[in-house]
NUDO-233617 format. One record per atom (N, C-alpha, C): z, y, x. Coordinates in pm, whole numbers, plus 32768, in hexadecimal, padded with zeros to 4 digits. Each point is the difference from the previous one (the first is absolute). Example, Ala and Ser with C-alpha at 12.3 -4.5 7.8 and 13.67 -1.06 7.14 Angstrom:
residues 2
830C7DC78527
800080777FA7
80008078805A
7FB880697FDD
800680778052
8049806D7FB3
END
This chain:
residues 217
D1113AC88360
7F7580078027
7FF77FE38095
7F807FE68007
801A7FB580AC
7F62805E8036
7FF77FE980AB
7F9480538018
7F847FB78027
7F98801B7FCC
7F9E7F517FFC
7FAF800C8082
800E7FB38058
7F9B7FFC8071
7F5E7FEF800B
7FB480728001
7F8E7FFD7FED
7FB97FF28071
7F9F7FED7FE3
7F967FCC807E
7FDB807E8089
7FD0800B8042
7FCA80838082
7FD680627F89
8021807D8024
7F9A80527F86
7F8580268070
7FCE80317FBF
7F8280318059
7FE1808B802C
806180417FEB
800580C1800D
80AA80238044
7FD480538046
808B80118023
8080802B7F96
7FB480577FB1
804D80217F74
807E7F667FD3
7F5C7FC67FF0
803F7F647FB3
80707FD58024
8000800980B6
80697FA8805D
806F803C7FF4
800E806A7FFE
8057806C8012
80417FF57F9D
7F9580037F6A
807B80097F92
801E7F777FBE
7FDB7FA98036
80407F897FB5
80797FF08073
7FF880238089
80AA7FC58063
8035806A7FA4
800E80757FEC
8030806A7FD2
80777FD57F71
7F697FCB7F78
802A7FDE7FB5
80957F7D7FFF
7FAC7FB98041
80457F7D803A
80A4802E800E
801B80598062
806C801E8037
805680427F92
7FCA804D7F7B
803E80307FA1
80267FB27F92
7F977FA27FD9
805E7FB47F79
804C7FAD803A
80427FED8086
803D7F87803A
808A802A803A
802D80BB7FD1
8077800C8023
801D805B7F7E
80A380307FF2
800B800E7F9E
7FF780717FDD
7FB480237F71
7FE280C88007
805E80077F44
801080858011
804280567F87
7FA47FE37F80
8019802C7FB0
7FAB80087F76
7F6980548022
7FB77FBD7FF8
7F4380358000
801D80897FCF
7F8C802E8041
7FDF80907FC3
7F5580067FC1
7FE57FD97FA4
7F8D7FE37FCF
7F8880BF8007
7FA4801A8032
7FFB80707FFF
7F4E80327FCB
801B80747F84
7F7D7FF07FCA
7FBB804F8097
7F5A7FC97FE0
7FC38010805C
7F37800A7FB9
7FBE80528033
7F7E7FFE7FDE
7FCC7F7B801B
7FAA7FEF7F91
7F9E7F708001
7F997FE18062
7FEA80B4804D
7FC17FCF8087
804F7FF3805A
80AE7FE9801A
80077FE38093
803B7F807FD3
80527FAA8010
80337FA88040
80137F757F7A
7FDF80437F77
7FCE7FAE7F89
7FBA7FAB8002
7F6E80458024
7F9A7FAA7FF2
7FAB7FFD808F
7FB67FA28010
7FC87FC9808E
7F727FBF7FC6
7FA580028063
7FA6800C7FBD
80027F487FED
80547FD18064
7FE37F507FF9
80447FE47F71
8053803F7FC5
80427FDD7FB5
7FB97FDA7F69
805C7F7B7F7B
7FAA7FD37FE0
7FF0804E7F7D
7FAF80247FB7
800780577F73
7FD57F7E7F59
8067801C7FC5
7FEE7FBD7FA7
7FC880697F81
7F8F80097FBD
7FEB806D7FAF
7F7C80518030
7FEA80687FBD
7F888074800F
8024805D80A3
7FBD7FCC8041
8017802A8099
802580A4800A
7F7E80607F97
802A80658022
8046803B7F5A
80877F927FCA
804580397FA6
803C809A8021
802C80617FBB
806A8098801F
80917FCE8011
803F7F8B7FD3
806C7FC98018
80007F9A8012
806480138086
7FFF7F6C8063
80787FD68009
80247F747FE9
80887FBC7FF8
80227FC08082
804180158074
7FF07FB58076
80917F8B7FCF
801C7F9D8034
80277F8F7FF6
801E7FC980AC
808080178021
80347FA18084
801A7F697FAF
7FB17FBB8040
7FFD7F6E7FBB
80107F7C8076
807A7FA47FC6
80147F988052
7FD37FA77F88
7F757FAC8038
7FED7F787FCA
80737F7C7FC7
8098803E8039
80197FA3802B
8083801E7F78
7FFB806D7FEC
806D807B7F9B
80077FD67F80
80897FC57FD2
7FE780017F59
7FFF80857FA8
802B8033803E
7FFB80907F94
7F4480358016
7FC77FDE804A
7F858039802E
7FA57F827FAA
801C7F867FBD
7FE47FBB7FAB
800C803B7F7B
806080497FDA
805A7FEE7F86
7F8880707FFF
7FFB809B8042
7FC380657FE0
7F5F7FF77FFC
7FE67F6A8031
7F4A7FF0801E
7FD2803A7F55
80167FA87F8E
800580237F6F
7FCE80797FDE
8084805E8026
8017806F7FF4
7F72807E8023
80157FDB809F
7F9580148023
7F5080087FD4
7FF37FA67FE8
7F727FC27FD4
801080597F38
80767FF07FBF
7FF8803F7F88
7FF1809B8024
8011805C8086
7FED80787FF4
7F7980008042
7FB27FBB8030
7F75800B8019
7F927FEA7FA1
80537FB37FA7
7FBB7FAF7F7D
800480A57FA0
806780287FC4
8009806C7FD4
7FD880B68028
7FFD7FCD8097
7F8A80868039
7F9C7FD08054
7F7880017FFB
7FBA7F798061
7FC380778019
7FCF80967FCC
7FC2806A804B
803E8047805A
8092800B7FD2
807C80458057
803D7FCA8057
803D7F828015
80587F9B8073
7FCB7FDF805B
80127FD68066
7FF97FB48044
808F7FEB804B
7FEB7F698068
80937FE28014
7FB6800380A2
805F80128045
7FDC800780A6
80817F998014
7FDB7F5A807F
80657FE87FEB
8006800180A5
80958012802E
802E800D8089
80437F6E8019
7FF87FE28062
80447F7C8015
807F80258052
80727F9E7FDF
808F7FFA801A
80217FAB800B
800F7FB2807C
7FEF7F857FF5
808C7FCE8030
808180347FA3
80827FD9804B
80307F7B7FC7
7FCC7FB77FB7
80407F558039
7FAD7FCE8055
806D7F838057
7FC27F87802C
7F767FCF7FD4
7FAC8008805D
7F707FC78013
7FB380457F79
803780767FD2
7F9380447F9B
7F928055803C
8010800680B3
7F8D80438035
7F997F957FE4
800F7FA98028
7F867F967FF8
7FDC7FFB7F56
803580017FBD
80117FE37F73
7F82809E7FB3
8012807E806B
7FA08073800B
7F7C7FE5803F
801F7FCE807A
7F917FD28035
7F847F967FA8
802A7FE47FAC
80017F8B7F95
7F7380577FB5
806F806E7FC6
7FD280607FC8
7F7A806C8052
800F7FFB801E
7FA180528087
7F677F8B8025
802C7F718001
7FA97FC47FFF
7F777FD57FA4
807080147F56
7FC47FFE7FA1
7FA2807B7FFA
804C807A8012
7FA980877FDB
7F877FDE8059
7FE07FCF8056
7F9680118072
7F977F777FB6
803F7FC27F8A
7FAE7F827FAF
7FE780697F7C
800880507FF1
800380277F75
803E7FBE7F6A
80957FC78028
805B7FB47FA6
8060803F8012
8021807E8023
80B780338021
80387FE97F95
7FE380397F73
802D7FEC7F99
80327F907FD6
7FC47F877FDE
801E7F9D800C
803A7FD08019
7FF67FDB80B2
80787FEE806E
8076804C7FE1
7FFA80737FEB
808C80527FE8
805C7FB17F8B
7FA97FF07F7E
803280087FA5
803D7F5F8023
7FBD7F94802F
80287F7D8039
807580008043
800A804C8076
805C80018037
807F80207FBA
801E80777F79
804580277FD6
80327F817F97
7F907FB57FBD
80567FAE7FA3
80107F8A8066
7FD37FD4804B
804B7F9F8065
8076800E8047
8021808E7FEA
807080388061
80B17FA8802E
7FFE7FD67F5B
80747F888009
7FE37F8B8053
7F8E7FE38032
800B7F7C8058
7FDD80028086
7FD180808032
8022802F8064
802D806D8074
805380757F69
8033805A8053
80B6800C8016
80117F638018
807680017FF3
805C8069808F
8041804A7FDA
803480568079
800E7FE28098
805F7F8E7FE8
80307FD28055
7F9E7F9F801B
7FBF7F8C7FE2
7F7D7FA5804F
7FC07FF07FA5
7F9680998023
7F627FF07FAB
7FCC7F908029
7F9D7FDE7F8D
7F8C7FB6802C
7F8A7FFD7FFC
7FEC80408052
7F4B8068802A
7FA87F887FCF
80067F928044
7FAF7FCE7FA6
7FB07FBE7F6A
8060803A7FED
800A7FE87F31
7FCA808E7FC2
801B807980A6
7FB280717FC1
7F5C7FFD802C
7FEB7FA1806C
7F7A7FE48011
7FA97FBC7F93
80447FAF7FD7
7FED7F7D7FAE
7FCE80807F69
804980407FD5
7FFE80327F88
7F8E808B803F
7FDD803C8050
7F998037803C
7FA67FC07FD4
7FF57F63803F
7F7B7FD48013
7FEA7FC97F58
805A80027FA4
7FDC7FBA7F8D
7FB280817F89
803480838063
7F8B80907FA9
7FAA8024804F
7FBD7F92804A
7F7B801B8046
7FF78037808F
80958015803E
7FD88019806A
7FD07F6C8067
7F8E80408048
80017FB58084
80347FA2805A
804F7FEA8009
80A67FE28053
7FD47FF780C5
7F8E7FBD7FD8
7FCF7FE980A6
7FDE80858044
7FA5806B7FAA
7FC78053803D
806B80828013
80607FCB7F60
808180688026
8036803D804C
803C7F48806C
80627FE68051
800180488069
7F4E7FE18029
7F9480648053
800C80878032
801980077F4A
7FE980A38004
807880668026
809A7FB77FC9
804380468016
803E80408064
7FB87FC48089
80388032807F
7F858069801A
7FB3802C7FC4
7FCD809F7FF7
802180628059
7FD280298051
804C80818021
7FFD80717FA7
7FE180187FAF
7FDA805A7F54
80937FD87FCE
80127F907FE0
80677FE27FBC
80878003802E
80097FE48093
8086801D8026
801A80BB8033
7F6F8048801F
802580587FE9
8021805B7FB5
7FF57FE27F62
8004801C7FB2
809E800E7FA8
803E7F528002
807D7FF07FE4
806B805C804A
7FDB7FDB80B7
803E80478007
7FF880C07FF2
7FB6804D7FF1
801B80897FED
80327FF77F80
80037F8A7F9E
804E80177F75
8096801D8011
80177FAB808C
80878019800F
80548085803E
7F8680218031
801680958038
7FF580577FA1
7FBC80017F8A
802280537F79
80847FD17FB9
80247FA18016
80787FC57FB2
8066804B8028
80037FF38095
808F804A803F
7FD180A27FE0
7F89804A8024
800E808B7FD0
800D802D7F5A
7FD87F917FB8
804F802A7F92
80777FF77FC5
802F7FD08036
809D7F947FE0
800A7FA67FB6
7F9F7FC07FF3
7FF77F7E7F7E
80127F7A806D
80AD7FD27F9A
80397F94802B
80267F857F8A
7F88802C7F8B
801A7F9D7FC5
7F7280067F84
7FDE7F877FEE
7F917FE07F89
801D7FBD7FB6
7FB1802E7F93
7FA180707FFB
805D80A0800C
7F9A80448063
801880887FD5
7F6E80417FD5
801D804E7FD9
7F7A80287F8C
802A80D18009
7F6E80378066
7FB8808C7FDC
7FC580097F88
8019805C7FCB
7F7C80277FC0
7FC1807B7FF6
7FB980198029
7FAA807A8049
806780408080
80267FBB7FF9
807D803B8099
808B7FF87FE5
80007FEF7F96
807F80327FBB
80617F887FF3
806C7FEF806E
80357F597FE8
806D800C7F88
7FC67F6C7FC6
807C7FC97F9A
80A18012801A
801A80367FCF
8085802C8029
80747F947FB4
7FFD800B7F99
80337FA47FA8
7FCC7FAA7FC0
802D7F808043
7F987F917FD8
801F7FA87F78
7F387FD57FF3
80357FC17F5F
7F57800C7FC8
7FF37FAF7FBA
7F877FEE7FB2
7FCF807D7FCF
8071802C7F8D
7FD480727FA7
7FFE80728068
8018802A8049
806480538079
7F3580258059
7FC87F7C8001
7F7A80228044
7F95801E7F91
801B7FB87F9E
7F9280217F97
7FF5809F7FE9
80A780127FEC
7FFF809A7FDA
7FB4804F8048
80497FE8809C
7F97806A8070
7F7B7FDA801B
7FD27FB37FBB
7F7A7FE68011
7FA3802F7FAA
803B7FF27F82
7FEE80527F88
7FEB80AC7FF3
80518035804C
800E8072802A
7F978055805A
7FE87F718050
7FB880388063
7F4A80207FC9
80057F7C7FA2
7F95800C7FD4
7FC480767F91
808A7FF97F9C
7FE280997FCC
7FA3808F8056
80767FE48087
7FF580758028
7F6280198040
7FD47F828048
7F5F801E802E
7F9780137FAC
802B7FA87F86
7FB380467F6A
7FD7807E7FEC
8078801E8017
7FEF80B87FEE
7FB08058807B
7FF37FD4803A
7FCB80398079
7F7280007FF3
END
């Protein structure tokens, strides 16, 4: 994973924790310590994007790199546990933007949400992913190209993405990244509670669980 150079943030927070972040995925650390945590501190943000019933009782947070095949493979997955609880789920997604040029590839994403197409764009970006998230030399513009073919903008995008909203935003993602210890995506909360052992059935279950349990309440 590499550390993506983002634009000025606009808060001192921002500045602080993206050199911060910066300086941590770029030397070498021990095995993560993934750590459960309440859905009001460092989970969810209010910029952050919600896929689902805003005020669902169980919330699925998602560290997500655009750029991630396993964060492809689980999109499916995903969308079948919102499909199967659409009063109960929702997905909160955090951005992680550890390949090559997948900040911009967010920014992408960030541009769309502000068009009312994230979905779209997301889902574009994800099946385009083979032609331009190659590791080693992406090609951003094949992720523009496939943007602009689910309706985004591209001109007003381009515009948009130097935001000060948006770069301050990415970066405090990264400042939740390092206080939670998530060094790899997807990682996946759910109601606080991190995936410990990863795996399809492994989230359904605890999701399943979780939902029982607010039922009852």
């Amino acid at each position: 994973m590499s550390r993506r150079s983002l634009v000025l943030a606009i808060t001192t927070l921002a500045v602080a924790g993206f050199a911060f972040a910066g300086f941590i995925y770029n030397r070498p650390s021990p095995t993560p310590r993934v750590v459960a945590v309440q859905a009001s501190d460092a989970l969810v943000r209010p910029h952050s994007p919600i896929l689902g019933r805003a005020d669902a009782r169980v919330t699925i947070v998602e560290f997500f790199d655009p750029a991630c095949e396993t964060c492809r493979a689980f999109y499916p997955v995903v969308k079948q546990i919102l499909a199967e609880y659409p009063d109960d789920v929702r997905v909160v997604l955090r951005y992680a933007p550890f390949h090559k040029d997948s900040d911009e590839a967010v920014k992408i994403l960030e541009a769309a949400r502000k068009q009312g197409v994230f979905v779209p764009v997301m889902e574009a970006l994800l099946d385009a992913q083979d032609e331009w998230a190659d590791h080693h030399k992406p090609q951003i513009a094949k992720a523009w190209a496939a943007a602009a073919a689910a309706g985004l903008n591209v001109d007003v995008a381009r515009k948009a993405i130097a935001a000060p909203d948006i770069t301050a935003a990415l970066a405090l993602d990264l400042v939740d990244i390092r206080g939670l210890g998530v060094r790899r995506t997807p990682t996946f909360f759910v109601n606080g509670q991190p995936l410990l052992s990863f795996g399809v059935s492994q989230l359904q279950d605890l999701v399943r669980g979780e939902v029982e349990g607010a039922r009852k309440k």
